[in-house]
N, C-alpha and C positions, 0 to 999 in steps of 0.2 A: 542645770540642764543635764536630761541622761545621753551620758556617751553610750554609744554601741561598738562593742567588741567586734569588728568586721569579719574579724579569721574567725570566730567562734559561730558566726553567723553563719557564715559561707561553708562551713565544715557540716554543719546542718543543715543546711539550704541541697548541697551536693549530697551528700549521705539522703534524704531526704527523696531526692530524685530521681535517684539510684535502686532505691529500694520500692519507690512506688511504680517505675518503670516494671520490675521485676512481680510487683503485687499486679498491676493488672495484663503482663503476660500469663501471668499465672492463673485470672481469673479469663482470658483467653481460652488458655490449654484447657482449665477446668469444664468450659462452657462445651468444648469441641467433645470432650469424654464423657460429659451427661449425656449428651443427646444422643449418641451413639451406645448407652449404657441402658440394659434392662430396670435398672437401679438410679435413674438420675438424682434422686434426691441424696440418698445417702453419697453419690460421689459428692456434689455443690455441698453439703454438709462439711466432708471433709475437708474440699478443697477451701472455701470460706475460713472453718479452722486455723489452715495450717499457713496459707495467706492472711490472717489476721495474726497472731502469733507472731508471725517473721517481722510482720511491719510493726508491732506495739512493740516488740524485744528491743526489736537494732534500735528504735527511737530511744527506749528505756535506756540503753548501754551506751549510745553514741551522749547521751544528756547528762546519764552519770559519769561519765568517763570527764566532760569536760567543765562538771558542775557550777552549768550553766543554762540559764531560762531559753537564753538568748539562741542557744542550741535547739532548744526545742519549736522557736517560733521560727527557727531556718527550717526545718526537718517538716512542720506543718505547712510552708510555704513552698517549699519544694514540692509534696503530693499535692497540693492543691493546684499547682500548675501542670506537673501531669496528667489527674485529673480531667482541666480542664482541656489540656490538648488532647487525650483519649475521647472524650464526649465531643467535640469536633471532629474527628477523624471517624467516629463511628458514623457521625452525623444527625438529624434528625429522623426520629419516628415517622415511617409512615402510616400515615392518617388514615384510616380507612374509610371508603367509599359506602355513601346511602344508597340504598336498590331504590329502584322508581316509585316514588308514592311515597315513601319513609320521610319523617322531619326530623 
């Protein structure tokens, strides 16, 4: 039977949450500076970057630090719950509307 390390877990679960809270403030901030920017692409360029980087690093160092899987599968389970509570809070797309006569 596999044991699971629960503090090795939860050290990446929280790390994890932590850092993905901070990625999509980030993709926040970056989204408010594109569109107010002559240059929006190259801002989402960088900012995508340097929020990508932040979240692969700390996963990388928080994984090897504790050289463990099990770290890794906390740290992907914690953005995935951000994640999914940021796409609820956004909430859905709206849909847009057909002009009269269009299928």
């Amino acid at each position: 039977m596999i044991t699971i390390p629960w503090d090795v877990l939860l050290l990446g679960f929280v790390s994890g949450v932590a850092i993905s809270a901070l990625f999509f403030v980030g993709l926040n901030w970056g989204m408010r500076v594109a569109l107010g920017s002559s240059k929006p692409t190259s801002v989402l360029l960088l900012s995508a970057l340097c929020r990508i980087a932040i979240l692969l690093g700390v996963g990388y160092l928080v994984t090897v630090f504790t050289a463990s899987a099990w770290t890794a599968a906390g740290y992907a389970a914690g953005f995935f719950l951000v994640r999914f509570i940021a796409i609820l809070w956004v909430g859905p797309a709206i849909t847009p509307t057909l002009a009269q006569g269009e299928k």
